[in-house]
Phi, psi and omega in degrees: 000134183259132148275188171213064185267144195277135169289114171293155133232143183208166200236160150221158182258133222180148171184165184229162177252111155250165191067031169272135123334056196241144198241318191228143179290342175307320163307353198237023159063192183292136163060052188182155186209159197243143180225148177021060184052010183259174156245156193224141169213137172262323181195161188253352186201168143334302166312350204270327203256193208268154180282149200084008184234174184214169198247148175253162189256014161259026180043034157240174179286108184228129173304160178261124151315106176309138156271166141000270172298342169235083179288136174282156198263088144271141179312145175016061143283078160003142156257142205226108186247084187315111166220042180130325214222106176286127198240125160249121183291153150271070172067290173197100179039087133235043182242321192275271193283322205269093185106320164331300192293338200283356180269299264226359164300337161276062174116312210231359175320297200313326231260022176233021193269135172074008179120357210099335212272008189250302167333296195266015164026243160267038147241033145205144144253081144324137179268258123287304155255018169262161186209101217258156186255115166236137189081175173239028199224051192288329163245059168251356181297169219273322180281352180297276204323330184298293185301322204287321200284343191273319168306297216300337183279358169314318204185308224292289199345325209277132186093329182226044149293343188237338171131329215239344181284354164027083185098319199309160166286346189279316180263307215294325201275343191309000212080046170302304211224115180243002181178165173296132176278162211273115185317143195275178222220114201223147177218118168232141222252107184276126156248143185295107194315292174094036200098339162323132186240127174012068174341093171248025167193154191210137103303091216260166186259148200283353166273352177087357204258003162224180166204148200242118158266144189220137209294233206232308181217177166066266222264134164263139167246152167244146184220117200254107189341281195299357197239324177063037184269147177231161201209150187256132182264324174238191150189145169247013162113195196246355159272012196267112159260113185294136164280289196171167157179158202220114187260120181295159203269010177251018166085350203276347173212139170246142178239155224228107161305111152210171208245155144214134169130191164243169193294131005240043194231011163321102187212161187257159191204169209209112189256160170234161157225132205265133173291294183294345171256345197055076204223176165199124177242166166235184185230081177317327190282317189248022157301140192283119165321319221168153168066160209277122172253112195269340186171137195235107155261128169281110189309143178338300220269006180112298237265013144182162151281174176208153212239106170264127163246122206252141171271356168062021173229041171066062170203128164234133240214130181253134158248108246244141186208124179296158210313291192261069167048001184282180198254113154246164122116199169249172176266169165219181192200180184192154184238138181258333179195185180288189174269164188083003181271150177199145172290164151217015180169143147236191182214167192263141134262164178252158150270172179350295190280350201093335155347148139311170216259008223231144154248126173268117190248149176193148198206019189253076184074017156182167234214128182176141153239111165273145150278134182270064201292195131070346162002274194301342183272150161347288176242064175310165203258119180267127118280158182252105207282343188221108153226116068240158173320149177280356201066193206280138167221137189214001170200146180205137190246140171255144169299133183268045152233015170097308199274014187181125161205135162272164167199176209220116177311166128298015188240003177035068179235143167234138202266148185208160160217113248200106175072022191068028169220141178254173167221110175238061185233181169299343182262014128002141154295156066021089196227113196264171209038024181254149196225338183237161182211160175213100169315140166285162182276344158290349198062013182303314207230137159214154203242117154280150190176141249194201169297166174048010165092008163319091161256134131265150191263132168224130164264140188277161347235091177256073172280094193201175191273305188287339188278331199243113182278169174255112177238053228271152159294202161247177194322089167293353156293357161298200168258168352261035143279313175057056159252104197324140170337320227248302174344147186230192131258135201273278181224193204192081193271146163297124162284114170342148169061342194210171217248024175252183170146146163292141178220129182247133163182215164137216207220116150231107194256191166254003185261337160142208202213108175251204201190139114259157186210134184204140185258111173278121189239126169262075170335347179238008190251199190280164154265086236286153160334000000 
């Protein structure tokens, strides 16, 4: 089953309780719930939400149902003629007039002009606000494809003919990105979990023609473009809790993150999964005595990564890692806070000068960004890159040129950096449930995205509020997800070369463990191959 959401903009109301403690939502007191052991609230009354919602006594914002006898109203809705394919207006044509045309003047002007109707040929006809849907495939239609293949050969091409230069500055910079691209136009694709147990990290192989999902604990799955099969391939066992993992950039390995044990007996460990054979080994050698390995970035240009580790006793230990996935050099390391503070992600950035890099983000019983200087020496140099401190930050996605990465507060304000400088205050946007981020590998798109199946869209580089559509999934408690309230979406990987990509997620409680999985397509962005 397919969606379709027109991207909105819109603002919401929303806060969180930080630096809580919790096990139960009972624990988090009236109007609050417990998420990755924090509490969370959206809201405390009624008045805190959008008009026509009500506050729930788990804090969240839930719309009032129409009855029978009281249909609900919306403004400039569509009519809507369901044949596969779901359509959300954006409130009044702004998927169509605010912004549209100006992506689509190269090739695709024809084909949103007049209504839909010259483009989308026989898949949409249209009235002013009606939108009739035929088939289930609108974006393989003949007018799509016309337009959509006249951008990407513009430029996007330069750089991903093979698959592998991914990120690099030889391509991404080639003319990649010549302007903020046209807010996106998102279609998501449901795939069947297939045994999938609550997802929390999804990856693609640098050719795009696969991707390695990895459940919550035990088992990896591959999910194959072309087949749209998704399969379980591996399994490390049931004490193996996934982390994360990263495919080198010549493809030939993906290395695999995960945790075992409980606090304060906790230690990381590091699986490969080898491409040519589809095989997953671990590497008993480079496992952690202690403490936690939270995230493996490769720098822009390919040629070498870096490993983070948190001892969860206010210190963290960085490890280096070479071109074709090996352990080289020595670590270096630095305390960061008093015990029990922990790091959980960075990103590769330029300083001042254009140097590399690393932003350190951490949010484990303390709220901090650091900067990493200085690379090649022995003991590169930390600063505290934001003062006043920013609060708990837990995820940050870097531009894959380098030149810019956001991340998302626990206050679910998002944060950005630009030019060696950030901007992290209260007047920050506002993107509510969203906690995480993910770059497209041209840098055109990042997606923040969260609880309730929430994503946004930021374009580079329109950093505003007014600026960032709302590209949400649709209603997951709906089919074919079926999903409990307590679902997230975990992750949003981007497909090499194109404007696609897997959103991974679901619900793991004491109430039990579910699973979603759906392939996102930006129908007016590039297109894979």
């Amino acid at each position: 089953m397919k969606f379709v959401a027109v991207a909105l903009l819109s603002g919401l109301l929303a806060s969180s309780c930080a630096n809580v403690e919790c096990s139960f939502n009972s624990d988090c007191g009236e109007h609050a719930r417990c998420e990755l052991n924090r509490c969370m609230r959206d809201c405390l009354e009624d008045r805190d939400c959008e008009e026509g919602s009500t506050c729930n006594p788990n804090g969240f914002c839930i719309k009032r149902v129409a009855t029978a006898d009281v249909p609900e109203v919306v403004e400039d809705a569509p009519e809507v003629v369901d044949r596969g394919v779901t359509t959300v207006d954006a409130g009044t044509d702004v998927g169509r007039d605010a912004g549209t045309d100006v992506g689509f003047d190269v090739g695709t002007d024809v084909g949103f002009d007049a209504g839909f109707d010259a483009g989308f040929d026989a898949g949409t006809i249209v009235g002013d606000d009606t939108v009739i849907i035929i088939g289930n495939d609108v974006s393989r239609d003949a007018g799509f494809d016309v337009g959509f293949d006249v951008g990407r050969d513009a430029g996007t091409d330069v750089g991903f003919d093979v698959g592998f230069d991914v990120g690099r500055d030889t391509g991404a910079d080639a003319g990649t990105v010549t302007g903020p691209a046209a807010v996106g136009v998102y279609e998501y694709t449901g795939i069947r979990p297939n045994g999938l147990a609550a997802p929390v990290a999804a990856a693609w192989h640098p050719g795009g023609g696969y991707a390695l999902i990895l459940s919550a604990s035990n088992t990896v799955f591959r999910y194959v473009a072309s087949t749209m099969e998704l399969t379980q391939v591996a399994a490390a066992g049931s004490t193996v809790a996934w982390r994360g993992l990263s495919f080198s950039p010549d493809g030939s390995r993906a290395l695999l993150l995960a945790n075992s044990g409980a606090s304060p007996n906790t230690r990381g460990r590091i699986f490969v999964w080898d491409h040519t054979s589809a095989m997953l080994s671990e590497r008993t050698a480079e496992a952690a005595s202690s403490g936690t390995y939270e995230a493996l970035r490769w720098s822009p240009d390919g040629s070498r990564a870096m490993l983070l580790a948190s001892s969860g006793n206010g210190s963290i230990t960085i490890w280096r890692y070479a071109a074709d996935g090996t352990r080289t050099g020595t670590p270096f390391a630095s305390s960061i806070g008093g015990s029990g503070t922990g790091c959980n992600d960075f990103a590769w950035v330029r300083a001042g000068f254009g140097d590399p890099a690393l932003m350190v983000v951490c949010g484990t019983n303390t709220g901090n960004i650091f900067s990493v200087t200085d690379l090649d020496a022995a003991a590169p140099t930390f600063r505290q890159a934001v003062t006043p401190t920013p609060g708990n930050v837990y995820r940050i996605a870097g531009r894959p040129q380098g030149d810019a990465a956001i991340s998302m507060s626990n206050s679910s304000k998002l944060y950005r950096y630009r030019d060696a400088v950030w901007a992290a205050d209260f007047f920050s946007p506002f993107l509510a449930f969203a906690d995480r981020t993910s770059f497209s590998s041209d840098g055109a798109r990042a997606l923040a995205f969260g609880g309730l199946g929430r994503a946004y869209e930021y374009r580079y580089d329109l950093y505003s509020a007014a600026a960032i559509a709302d590209v949400r999934m649709p209603d997951l408690a709906a089919a074919p997800y079926v999903q409990p309230s307590t679902a997230r979406l975990n992750d949003m990987a981007w497909r090499p070369g194109c404007h696609e990509g897997l959103a991974v997620g679901g619900s793991n409680t004491f109430s039990g463990t579910t699973a979603f999985v759906a392939y996102f397509r930006v129908l007016n962005g590039v297109r894979c191959n």
